[in-house]
C-alpha positions in Angstrom: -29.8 26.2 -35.7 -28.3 29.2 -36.1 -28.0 29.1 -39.6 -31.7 28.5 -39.2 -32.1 32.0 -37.6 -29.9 33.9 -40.1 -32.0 32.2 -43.4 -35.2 33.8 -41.6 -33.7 36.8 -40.7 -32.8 37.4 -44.6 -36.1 36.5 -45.8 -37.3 39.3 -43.5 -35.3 41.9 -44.9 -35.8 40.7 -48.4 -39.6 41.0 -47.2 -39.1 44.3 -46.0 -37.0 45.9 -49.0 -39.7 44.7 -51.4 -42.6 46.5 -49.3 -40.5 49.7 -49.8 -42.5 52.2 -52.2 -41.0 53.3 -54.9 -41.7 57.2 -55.1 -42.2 59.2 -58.5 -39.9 61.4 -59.5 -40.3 65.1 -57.8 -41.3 67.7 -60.4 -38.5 70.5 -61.0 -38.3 73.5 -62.8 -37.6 73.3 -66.3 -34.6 74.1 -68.0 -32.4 72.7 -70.7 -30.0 71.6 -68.1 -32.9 69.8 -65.9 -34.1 67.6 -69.0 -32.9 64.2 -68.5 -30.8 62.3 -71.3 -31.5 59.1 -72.9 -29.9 56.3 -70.6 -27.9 53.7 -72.4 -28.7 50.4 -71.9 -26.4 48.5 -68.9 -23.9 46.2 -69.9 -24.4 47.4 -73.8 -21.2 46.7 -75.7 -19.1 49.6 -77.5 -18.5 49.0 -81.1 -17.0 51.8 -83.3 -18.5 51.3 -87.0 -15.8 51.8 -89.4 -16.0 54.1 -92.5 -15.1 51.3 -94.8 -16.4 47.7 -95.3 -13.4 46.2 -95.0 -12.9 47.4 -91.6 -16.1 46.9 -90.0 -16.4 45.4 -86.6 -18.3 42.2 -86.6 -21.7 42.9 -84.8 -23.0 40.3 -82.6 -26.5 39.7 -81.6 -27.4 42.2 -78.3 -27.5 45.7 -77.8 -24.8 47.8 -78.7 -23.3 51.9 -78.4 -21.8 54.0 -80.9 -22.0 57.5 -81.7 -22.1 59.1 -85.4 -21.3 63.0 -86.6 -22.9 65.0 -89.1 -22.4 63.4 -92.3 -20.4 60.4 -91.2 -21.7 56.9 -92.8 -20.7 53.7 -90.4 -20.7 50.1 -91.6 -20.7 46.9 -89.3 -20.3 43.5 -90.4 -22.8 40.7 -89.4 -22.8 36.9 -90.2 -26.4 35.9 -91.0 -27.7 31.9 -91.6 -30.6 31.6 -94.7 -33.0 30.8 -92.6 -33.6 33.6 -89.7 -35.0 36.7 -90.0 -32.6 39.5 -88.7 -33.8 43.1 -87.7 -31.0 46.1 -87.2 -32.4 48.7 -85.1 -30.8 52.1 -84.4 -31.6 55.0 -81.7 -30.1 58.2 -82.4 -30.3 60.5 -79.1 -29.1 64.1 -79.2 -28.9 66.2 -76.2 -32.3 67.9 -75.2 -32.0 71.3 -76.5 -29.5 70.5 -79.9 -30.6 72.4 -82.5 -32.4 70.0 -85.4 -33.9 70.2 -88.8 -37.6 68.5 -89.5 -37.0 66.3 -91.7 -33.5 67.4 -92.7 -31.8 66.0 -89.9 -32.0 62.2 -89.8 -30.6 58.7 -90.2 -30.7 56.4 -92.8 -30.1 52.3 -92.4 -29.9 49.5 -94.5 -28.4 46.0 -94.9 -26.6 45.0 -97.4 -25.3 41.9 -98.8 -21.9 41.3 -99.8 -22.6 42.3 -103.4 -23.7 45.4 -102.0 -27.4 44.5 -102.8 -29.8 46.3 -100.4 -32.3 44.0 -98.2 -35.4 44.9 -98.3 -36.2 48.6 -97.7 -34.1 51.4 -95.9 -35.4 53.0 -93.2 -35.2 56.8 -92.5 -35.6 58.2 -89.3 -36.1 61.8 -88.8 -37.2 65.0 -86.5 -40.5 66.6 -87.2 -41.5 68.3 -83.9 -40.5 71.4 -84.3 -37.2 71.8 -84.2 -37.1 69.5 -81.1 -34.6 67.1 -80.3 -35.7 63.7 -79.7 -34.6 60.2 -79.1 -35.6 58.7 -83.1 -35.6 55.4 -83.8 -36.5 52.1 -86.4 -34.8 49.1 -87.7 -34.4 47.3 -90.8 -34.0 44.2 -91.6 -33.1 41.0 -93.3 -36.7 38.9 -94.0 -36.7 35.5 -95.2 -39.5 34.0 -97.8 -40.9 32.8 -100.8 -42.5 36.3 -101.3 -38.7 37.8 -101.7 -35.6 37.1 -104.1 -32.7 39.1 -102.7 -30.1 38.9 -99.5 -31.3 34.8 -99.0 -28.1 33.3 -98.9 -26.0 32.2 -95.7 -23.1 34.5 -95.5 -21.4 38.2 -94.9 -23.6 41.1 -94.4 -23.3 44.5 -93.6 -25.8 46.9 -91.5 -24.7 50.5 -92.8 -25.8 53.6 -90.8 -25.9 57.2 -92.4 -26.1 61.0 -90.6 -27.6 63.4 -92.7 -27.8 67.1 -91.5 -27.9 70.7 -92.8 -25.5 73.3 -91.7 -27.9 74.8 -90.0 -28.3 72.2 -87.4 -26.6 71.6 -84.8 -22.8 70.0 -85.3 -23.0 67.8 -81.9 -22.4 64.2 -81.6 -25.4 61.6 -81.2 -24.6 58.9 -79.4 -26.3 55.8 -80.9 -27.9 52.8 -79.4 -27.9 50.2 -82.0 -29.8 46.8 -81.1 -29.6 43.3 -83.2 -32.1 40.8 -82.8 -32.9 37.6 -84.7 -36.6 35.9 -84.3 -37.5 32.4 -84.4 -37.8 30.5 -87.6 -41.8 29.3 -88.1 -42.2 25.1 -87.5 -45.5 25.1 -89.7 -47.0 27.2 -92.6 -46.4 31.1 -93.2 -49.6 33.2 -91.7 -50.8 35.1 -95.3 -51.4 38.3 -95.1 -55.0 39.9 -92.9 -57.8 40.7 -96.3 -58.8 43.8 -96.6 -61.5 44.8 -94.2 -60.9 42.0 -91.5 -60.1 45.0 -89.0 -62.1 48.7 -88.4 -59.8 51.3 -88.9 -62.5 54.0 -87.3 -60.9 55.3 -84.2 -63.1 54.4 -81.1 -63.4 56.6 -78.4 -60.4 56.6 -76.0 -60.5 55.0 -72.5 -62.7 57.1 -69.7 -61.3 55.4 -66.0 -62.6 57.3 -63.4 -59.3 56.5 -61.2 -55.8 57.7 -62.8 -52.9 55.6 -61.9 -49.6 57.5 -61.5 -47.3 56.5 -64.2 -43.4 56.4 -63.9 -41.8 57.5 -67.6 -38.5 56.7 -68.6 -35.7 58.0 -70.3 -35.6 55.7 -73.2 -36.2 52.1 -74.5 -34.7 50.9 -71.4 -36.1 52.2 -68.4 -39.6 52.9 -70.0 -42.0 52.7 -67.4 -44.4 49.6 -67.9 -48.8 50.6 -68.5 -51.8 48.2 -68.7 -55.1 49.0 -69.9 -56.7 52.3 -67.8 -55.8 56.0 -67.6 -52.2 56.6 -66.0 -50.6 60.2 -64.7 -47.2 61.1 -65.0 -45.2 64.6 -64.9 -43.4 65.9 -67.8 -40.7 68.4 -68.8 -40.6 71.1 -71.6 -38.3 69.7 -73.9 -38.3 66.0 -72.6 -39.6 62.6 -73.7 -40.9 60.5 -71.7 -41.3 56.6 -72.9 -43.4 53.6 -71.5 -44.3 50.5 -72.5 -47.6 48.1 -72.6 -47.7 44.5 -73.6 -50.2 43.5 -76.7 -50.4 39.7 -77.5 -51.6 38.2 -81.2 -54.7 39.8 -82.2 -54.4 42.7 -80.1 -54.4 46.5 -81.0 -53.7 49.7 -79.6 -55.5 52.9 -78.9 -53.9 55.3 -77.3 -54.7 59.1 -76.3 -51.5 61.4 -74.7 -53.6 64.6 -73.2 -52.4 67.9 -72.1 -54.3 69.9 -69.8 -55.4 73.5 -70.0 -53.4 76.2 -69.0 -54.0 77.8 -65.8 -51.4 80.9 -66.3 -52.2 83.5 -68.4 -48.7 84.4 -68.9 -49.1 83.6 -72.5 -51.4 82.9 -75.0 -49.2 82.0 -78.0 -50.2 79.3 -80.7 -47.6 76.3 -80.6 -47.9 74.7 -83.5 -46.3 70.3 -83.3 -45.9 70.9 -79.1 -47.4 67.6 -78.0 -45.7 64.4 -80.0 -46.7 60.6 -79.6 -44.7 57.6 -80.9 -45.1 53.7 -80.9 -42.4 51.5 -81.4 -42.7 47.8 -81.9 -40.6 45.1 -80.1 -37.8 45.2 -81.8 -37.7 49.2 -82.1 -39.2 49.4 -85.2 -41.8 52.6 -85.7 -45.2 52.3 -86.4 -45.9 55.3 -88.4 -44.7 58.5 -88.2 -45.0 60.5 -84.5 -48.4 62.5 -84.2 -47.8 65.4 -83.1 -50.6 68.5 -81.8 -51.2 72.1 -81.6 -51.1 73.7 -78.5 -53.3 77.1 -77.4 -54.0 76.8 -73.8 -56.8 74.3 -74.5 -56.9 70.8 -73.5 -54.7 68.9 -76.2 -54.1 65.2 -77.1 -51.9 63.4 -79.8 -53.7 60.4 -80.6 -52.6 56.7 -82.0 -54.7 53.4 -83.3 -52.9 50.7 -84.4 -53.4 47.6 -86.7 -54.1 44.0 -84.7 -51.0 42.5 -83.9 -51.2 39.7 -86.9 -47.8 37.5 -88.3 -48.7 38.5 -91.7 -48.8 42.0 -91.5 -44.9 41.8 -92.6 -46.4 41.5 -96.0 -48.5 44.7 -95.8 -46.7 48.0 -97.6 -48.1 50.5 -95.3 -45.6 51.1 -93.0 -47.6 51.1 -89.8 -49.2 47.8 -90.4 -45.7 46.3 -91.7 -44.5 47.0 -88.4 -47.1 45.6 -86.5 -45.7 42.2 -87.0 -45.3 40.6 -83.3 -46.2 40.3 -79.9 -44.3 41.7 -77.4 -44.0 44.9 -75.6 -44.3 48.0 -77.7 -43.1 51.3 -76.7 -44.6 54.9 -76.6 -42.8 57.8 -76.5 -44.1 61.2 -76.0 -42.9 64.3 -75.9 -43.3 68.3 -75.1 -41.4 70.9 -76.8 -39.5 73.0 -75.3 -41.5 76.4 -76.1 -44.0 74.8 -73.7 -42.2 76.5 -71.2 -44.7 79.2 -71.7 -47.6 77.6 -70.2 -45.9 74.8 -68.2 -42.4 76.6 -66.6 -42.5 73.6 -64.0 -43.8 70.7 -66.4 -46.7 69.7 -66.6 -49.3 66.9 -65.9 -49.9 64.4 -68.4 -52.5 61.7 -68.8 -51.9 58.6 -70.9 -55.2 56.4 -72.3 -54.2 53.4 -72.7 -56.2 50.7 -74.3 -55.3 47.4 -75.3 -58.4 46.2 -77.4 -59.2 42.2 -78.6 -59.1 38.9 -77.8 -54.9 37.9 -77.5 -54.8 34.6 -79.5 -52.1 31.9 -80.1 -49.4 32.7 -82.0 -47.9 31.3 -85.3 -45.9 28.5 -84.1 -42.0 29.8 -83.8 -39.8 26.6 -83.7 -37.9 28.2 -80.8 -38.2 30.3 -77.8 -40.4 33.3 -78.6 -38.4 35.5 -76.2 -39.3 39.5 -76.8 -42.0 38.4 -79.5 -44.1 37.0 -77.0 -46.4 38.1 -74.1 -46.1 36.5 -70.8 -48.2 36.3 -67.3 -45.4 38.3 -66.0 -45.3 40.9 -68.4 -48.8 41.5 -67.7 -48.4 41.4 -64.2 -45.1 44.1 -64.6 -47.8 46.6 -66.6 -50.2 45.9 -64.0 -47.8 47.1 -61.3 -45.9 50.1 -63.7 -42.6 48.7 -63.0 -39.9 48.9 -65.3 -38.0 46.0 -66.9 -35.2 46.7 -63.9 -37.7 46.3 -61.3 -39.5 43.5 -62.3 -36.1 41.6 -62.5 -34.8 42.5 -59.2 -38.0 41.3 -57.7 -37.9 38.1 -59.5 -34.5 38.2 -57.9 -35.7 39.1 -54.7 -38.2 36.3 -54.5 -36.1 33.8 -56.1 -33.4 34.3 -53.4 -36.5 34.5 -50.5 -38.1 31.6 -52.3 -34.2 29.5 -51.9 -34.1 30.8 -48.3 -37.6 29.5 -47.0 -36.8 26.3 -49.0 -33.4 25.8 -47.3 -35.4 26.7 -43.7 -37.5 24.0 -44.3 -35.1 21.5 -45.2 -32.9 22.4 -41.8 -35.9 22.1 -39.8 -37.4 18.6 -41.3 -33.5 17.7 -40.5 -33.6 18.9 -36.9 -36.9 17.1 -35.9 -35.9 13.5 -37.9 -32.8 13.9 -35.8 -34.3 14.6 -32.4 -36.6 11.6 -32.8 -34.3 9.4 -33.9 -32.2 10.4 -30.7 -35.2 10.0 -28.8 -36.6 6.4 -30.1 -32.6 5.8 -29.9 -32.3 7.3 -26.2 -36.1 5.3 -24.8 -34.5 1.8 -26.0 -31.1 2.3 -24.4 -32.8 2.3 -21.3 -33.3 -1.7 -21.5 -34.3 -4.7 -19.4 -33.0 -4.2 -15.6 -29.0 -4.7 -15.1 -28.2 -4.1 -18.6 -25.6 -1.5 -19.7 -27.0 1.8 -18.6 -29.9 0.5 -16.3 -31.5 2.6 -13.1 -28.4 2.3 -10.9 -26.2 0.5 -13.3 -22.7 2.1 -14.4 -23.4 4.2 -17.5 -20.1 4.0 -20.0 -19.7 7.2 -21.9 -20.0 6.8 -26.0 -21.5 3.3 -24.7 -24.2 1.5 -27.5 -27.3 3.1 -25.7 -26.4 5.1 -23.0 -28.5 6.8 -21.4 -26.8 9.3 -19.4 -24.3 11.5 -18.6 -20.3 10.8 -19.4 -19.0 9.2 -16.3 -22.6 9.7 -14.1 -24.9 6.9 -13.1 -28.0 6.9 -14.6 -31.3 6.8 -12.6 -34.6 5.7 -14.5 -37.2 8.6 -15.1 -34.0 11.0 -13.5 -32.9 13.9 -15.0 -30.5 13.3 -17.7 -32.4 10.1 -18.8 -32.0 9.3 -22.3 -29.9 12.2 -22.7 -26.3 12.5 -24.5 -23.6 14.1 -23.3 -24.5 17.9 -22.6 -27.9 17.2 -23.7 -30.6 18.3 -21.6 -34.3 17.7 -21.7 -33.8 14.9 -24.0 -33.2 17.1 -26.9 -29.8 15.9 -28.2 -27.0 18.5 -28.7 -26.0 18.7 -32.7 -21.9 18.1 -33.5 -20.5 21.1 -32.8 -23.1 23.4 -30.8 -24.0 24.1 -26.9 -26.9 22.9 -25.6 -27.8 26.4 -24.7 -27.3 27.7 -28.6 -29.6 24.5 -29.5 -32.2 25.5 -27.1 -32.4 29.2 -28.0 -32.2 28.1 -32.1 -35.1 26.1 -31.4 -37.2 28.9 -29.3 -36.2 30.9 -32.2 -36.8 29.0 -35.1 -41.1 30.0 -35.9 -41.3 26.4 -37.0 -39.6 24.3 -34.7 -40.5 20.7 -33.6 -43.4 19.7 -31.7 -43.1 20.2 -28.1 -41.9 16.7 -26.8 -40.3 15.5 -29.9 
């Protein structure tokens, strides 16, 4: 049984690495350098977009990097079917501390068909914080239905990605995260659009937990650290976004609060006008609204967001920020601190996230396939409840998959060791037969003989030791092909679930 022993051996240590306690990052000083970057997504595939339609590189559903200068316009070519709807999302992340443009400074996507006949409506992302650089994002995309007349056709497409920029601004690089995903075709009837005045749009007061869980931020899409409903802490950076992410299910909304503390220095008492920003992003990267971002004075500030219910038919809405709240899934929140906050907050400063997922989640329209990201699952809510990222909660699925495999294969191995041993023993008990047979008390006993019941080459003596034992085996326990009988007795006084005493 010593494969036995190493299966429970690894189970412990699988135990033991997921008890480990994953700490939150340690606060530093700030400084431009100190800021993190936005982290990539593993295992995204490099593309280069080509300046010309005729060269661009065929993008494939998946996540995808690039990077795009001031000015530069990239096409990529994409094969779509007439019956899925396709959405093109980009991320443009500049180095914390590049000099930006509000508003002047942005991207601007679109699809086009082969005719160069624009789907739908372009989407501009842009920088209004300041003069803070930020990770900026949305998507566009390629809807079918009876509501719409143009790009419905099988065939070529293009997603086409423009810089725009001033001279002023900085002349850096951004690198760019581009991300293609394609959602299930419907098996019933279209969901219409909500009627007017089916949902408040009064803000309600934000969440008011007395306990504050500690929050873990991330870089980017992601690592964003996962929040459920309650009041979460986290640390943050002049000059750094932080982003997280919280599950909302059909007919659910957010409202969120992002809340700066007062400042406990008197080192300055400037006004910072757009210091404390707060973004939401739906599941496929798309942004609902424009970021909302606060004054700052020394006071107690907080950016504050309320979205639309989640509802299927909100794709039919023309406000933007309804549009986008168009499926379940997790949505993302990004906020972020200028850099001028350095004034009040030269080591970062504490932040506290409301978070508030309000309704009753309810069934979704019907996809015909796999809901994948557009859907909310036990475990997702179970990740938000823990704060783990998507990283995490996959390599503890993996770790408990693997443990799960182990204990299964322990078991198995030890049902196999005790039908074995008592088919030995029922074997061994009826070699001993009538008097004078083969193998009888003080008959010759033939080694490998049908029955025997002792010892190669030794006589066997009824009730003596060795009875009803094989060759090597003592105490009636039968040695397995291969092993001592002193590596099958110590396997067995190892093994926590080992046969019955006697078996």
């Amino acid at each position: 049984m010593v494969t036995g022993r190493t299966t429970y051996r690894g189970i412990a240590v699988l135990a033991a690495l997921a008890a480990v306690p994953i700490l939150p990052g340690a606060v530093g000083v700030a400084s431009a350098d100190d800021v993190p970057h936005y982290r990539m997504a593993e295992g995204a595939t490099k593309i280069a977009g080509s300046p010309k339609s005729t060269d661009a590189p065929l993008l494939k559903p998946g996540l995808h990097t690039d990077a795009i200068k001031r000015g530069e316009q990239k096409w990529y070519a994409v094969n779509l079917d007439a019956r899925t709807n396709a959405y093109f999302s980009a991320v443009a992340a500049p180095t914390p501390g590049t000099k930006v443009a509000d508003y002047g400074d942005k991207l601007t996507l679109s699809v086009q068909d082969s005719d160069g006949t624009t789907c739908g409506s372009e989407a501009r992302p842009s920088f209004n914080g300041g003069g803070m650089a930020y990770p900026i994002a949305d998507y566009v995309t390629r809807r079918i239905g009876a509501d719409r007349t143009e790009c419905q056709k099988a065939g070529p497409y293009y997603l086409v990605i423009s810089r725009e920029g001033s001279g002023n601004s900085g002349p850096d690089t951004w690198p760019l995260e581009i991300n293609y995903l394609n959602e299930p075709r419907l098996e019933g009837s279209t969901p219409a659009k909500p009627g007017h005045g089916t949902w408040s749009t009064a803000t309600p007061a934000p969440r008011t937990d007395t306990t504050k869980r500690t929050a873990r931020g991330g870089t980017g899409f992601n690592d964003a650290g996962s929040v459920a409903p309650g009041v979460w802490k986290d640390r943050i950076r002049p000059g750094e976004t932080r982003f997280y992410r919280v599950p909302v299910d059909w007919g659910q909304r957010l409202n969120l609060s992002a809340e700066l503390p007062n400042a406990t220095s008197s080192r300055s008492s400037a006004f910072l006008a757009r210091v404390l920003g707060l973004a939401v992003y739906n599941p496929a990267r798309g942004a609902v609204g424009d970021p909302s971002f606060v004054s700052y004075t020394g006071k107690p500030a907080a950016a504050k967001e309320f979205t639309a219910p989640v509802d299927y038919g909100n794709r039919f809405d023309s406000t933007g920020s309804v549009n986008a709240m168009r499926f379940a899934g997790w949505y993302y929140l990004a906020v972020s601190l200028h850099p001028d906050a350095a004034q009040y907050f030269p080591k970062g400063a504490e932040l506290t996230l409301r978070v508030d997922v309000r309704g009753t989640a309810k069934a979704g329209p019907g996809y015909a396939g796999p809901a994948g990201v557009f859907s909310v699952t036990p475990e997702d809510r179970d990740t938000a409840q823990k704060g783990q990222t998507a990283q995490e909660a996959a390599k503890n699925g993996t770790l408990m998959t693997v443990a799960y495999a182990g204990i299964g294969t322990g078991v198995v191995l030890l049902l196999g060791l005790g039908a074995w041993t008592l088919v030995a023993r029922r074997s061994a008990a009826g070699a001993a037969g009538p008097s004078g047979g083969p193998g009888a008390a003080g008959g010759p006993a033939t080694a490998g003989g049908p029955g025997a019941a002792a010892t190669a080459g030794g006589p066997a003596t009824a009730g003596g030791p060795g009875a009803a034992a094989t060759a090597g085996g003592p105490g009636g326990r039968p040695a397995l092909p291969g092993q001592s009988t002193d590596s099958t007795q110590q396997a067995q006084q190892n093994t926590p679930f080992g046969p019955p005493q006697g078996w």
